[in-house]
C-alpha positions as CSV (number, residue, x, y, z in Angstrom):
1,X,-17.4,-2.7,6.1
2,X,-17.0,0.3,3.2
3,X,-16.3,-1.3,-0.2
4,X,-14.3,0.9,-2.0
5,X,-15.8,2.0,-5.6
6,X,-13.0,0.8,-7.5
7,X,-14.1,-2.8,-7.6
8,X,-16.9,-1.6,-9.9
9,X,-15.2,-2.2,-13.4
10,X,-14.2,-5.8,-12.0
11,X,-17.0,-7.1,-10.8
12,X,-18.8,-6.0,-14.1
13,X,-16.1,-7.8,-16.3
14,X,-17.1,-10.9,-14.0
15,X,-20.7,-11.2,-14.2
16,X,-20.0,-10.3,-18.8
17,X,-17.6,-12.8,-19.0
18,X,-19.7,-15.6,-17.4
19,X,-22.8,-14.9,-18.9
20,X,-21.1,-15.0,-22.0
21,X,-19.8,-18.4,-21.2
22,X,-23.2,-19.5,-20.4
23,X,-25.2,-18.3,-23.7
24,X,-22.5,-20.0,-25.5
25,X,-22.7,-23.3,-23.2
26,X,-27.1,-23.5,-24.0
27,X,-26.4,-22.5,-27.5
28,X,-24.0,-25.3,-27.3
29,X,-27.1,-27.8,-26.0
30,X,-25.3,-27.7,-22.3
31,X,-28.5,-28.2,-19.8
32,X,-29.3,-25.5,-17.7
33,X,-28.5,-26.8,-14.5
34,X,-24.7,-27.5,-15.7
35,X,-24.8,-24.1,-17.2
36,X,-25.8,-22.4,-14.1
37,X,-23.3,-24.6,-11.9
38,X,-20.2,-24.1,-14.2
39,X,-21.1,-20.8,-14.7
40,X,-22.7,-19.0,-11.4
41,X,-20.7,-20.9,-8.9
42,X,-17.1,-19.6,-10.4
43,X,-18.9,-16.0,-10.8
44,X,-19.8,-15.9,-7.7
45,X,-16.8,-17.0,-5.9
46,X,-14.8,-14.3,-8.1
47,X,-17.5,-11.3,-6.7
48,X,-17.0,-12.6,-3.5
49,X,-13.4,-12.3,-3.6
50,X,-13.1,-8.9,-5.7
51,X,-15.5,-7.6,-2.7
52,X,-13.0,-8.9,-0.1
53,X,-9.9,-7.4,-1.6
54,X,-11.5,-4.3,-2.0
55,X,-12.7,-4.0,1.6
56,X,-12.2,-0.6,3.7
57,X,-12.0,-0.8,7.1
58,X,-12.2,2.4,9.3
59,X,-8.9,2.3,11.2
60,X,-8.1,4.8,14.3
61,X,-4.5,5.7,14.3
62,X,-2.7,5.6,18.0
63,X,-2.4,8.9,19.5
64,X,1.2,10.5,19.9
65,X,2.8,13.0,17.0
66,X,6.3,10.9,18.0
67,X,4.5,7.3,16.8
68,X,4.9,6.7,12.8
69,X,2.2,4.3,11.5
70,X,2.3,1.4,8.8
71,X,0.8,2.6,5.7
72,X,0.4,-0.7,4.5
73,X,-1.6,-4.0,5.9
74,X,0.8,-7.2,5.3
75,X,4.2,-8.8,6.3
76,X,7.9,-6.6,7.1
77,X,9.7,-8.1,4.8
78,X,13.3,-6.5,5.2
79,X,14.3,-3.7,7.5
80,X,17.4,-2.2,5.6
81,X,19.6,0.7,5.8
82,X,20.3,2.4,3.0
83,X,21.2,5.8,1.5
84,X,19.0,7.3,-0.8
85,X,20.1,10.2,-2.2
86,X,18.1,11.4,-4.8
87,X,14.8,13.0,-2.8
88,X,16.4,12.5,1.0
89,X,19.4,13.0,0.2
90,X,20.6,10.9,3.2
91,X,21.6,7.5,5.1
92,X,17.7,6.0,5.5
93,X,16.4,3.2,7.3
94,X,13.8,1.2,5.2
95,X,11.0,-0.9,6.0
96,X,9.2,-2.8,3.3
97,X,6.0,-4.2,4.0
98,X,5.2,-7.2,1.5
99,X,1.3,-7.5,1.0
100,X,-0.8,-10.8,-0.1
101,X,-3.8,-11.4,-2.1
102,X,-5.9,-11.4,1.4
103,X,-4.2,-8.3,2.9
104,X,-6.3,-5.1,2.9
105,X,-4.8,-3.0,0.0
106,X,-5.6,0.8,1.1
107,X,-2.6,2.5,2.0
108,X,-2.3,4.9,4.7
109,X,-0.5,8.2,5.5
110,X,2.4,6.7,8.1
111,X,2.6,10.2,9.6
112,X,1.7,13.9,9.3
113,X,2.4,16.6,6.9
114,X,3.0,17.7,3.2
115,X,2.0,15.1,0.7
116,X,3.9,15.3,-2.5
117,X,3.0,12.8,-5.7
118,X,6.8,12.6,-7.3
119,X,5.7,10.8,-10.5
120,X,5.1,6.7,-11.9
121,X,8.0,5.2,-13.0
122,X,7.5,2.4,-15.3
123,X,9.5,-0.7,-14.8
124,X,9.6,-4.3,-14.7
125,X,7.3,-6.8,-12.4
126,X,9.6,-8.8,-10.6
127,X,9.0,-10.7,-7.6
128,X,8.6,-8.3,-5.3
129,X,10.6,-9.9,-2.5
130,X,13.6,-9.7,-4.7
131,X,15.9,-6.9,-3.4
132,X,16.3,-5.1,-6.9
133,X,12.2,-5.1,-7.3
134,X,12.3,-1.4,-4.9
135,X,13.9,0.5,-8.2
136,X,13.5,-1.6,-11.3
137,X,9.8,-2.7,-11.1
138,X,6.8,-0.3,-12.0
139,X,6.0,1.9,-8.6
140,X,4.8,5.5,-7.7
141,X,6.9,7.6,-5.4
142,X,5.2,9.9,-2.7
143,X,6.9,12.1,0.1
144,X,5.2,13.2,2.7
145,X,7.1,15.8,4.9
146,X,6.6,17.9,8.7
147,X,9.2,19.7,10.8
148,X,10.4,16.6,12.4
149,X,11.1,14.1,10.1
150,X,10.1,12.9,6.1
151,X,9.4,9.9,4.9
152,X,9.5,8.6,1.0
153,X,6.5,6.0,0.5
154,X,7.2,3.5,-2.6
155,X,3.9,2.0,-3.9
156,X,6.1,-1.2,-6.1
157,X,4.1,-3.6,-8.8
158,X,4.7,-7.4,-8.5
159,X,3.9,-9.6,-11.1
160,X,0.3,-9.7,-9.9
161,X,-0.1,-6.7,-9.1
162,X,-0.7,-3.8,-12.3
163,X,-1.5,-0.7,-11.0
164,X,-0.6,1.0,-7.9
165,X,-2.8,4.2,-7.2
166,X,-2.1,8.0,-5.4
167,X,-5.7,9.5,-5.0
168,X,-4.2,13.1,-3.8
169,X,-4.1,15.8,-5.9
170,X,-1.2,15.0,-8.5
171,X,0.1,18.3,-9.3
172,X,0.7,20.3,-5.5
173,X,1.5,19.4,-2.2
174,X,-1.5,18.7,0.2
175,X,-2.1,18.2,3.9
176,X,-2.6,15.0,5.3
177,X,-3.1,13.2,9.0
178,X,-1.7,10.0,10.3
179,X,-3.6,7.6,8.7
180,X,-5.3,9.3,6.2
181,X,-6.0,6.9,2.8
182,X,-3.7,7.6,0.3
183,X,-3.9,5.2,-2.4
184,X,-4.3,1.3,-3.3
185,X,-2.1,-0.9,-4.7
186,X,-4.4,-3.6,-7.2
187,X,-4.0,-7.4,-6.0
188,X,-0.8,-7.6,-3.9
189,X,2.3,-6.0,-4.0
190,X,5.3,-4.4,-1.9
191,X,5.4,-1.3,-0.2
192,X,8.6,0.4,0.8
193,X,9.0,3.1,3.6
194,X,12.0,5.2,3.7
195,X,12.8,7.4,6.6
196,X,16.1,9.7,7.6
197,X,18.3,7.1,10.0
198,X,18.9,9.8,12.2
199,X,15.8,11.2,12.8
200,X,13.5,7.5,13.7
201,X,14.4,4.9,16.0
202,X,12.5,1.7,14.8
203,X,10.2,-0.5,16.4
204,X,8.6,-3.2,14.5
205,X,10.2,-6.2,13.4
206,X,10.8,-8.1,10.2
207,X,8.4,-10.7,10.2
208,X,5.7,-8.7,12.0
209,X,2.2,-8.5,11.0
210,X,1.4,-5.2,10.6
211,X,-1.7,-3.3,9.6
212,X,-1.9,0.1,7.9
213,X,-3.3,3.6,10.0
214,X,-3.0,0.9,13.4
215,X,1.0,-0.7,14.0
216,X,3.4,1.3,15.2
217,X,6.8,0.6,13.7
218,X,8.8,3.7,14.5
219,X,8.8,6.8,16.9
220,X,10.5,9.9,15.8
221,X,14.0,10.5,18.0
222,X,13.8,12.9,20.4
223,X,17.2,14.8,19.7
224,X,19.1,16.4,22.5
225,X,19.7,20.4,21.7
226,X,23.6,21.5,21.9
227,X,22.6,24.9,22.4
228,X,20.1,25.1,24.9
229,X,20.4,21.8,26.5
230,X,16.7,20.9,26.1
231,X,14.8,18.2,24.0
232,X,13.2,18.7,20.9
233,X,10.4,16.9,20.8
């Protein structure tokens, strides 16, 4: 199981903070074996669970360029249409994916193509199963775009979570693959897929476990051609 690096600075804040606690508990006259039991048990139990959380499991995406993938580990928490019309510009199906403390938090390219960073936009920390927490709480915006279909990937802060993260390059476009890491949102959060009603039929669930570069939750349509009388596929 791959640990991802960014646990680093958090399991060192861990290990300062209680040793601090615990020269100031013997300078205090506390007896060692308290000290070592107030203090090493908690530390460890906090390692142990900053190494969990920032776990990295390899994850083999299903075959088919028709299947979209979860980019997110967690629970569907709403299926809802909805027209977005600032980077769409259409009438969208989305599918938000609420994640807990215990859920992997790697995110995941849901399909192929052009990866686009659109920018941070500060906000509030709301609940993030509250409706309104999609536009007015802190998220990153990506779009990732092929010839079939485009989908707009919302990385949204709760009021645990404080930083949501894009590793790609920031300032072009870049090519990525169904399930592909993308980013990490930092100790749970929401994450909000929005695709073009007309061009996905969708498959998961609310409710449904799902787990990101692995569930299937929507297959691109397969639109009949007016002209020729064939399928594009």
């Amino acid at each position: 199981m791959t640990i991802r690096p960014e646990v680093t600075p958090f399991v060192i804040a861990v290990a300062v903070l209680f040793s601090l606690l615990a020269v100031f508990m013997l300078w205090k006259g506390v007896p060692g074996q308290k000290t070592a039991g107030v203090c090493g048990i908690p530390a460890f139990v906090c390692i142990a669970y900053l190494l969990f959380f920032f776990r990295d499991p390899e994850r083999i995406p299903p075959g088919g360029n028709d299947l979209i993938i979860a980019a997110a580990d967690g629970t569907v928490a709403a299926i809802t249409d909805i027209h977005e019309d600032k980077y769409l510009h259409a009438d969208c199906v989305r599918i938000s994916i609420f994640l807990s403390l215990f859920d992997v938090h790697v995110n995941r390219a849901p399909i192929t193509g052009q990866s686009t960073f659109l920018g941070y936009f500060p906000g509030k920390h709301l609940f993030t199963f509250q409706e309104k927490s999609s536009e007015v709480n802190q998220h990153n915006k990506i779009l990732i775009e092929n010839p079939k279909t485009r989908c707009l990937v919302c990385q949204i802060v709760g009021p645990v979570c404080r930083r949501v993260v894009y590793w790609m390059d920031h300032d072009r476009s870049v090519a990525v693959a169904k399930g592909d890491r993308i980013g990490m949102m930092k100790f749970g959060s929401r994450l909000d897929l929005y695709f073009p009603k007309s061009e996905v039929d969708v498959i998961v669930k609310k409710g449904e476990v799902v787990r990101a570069g692995e569930t299937v939750i929507a297959r691109v349509r397969k639109i009949s051609s007016e002209t020729t009388g064939t399928v594009q596929k």
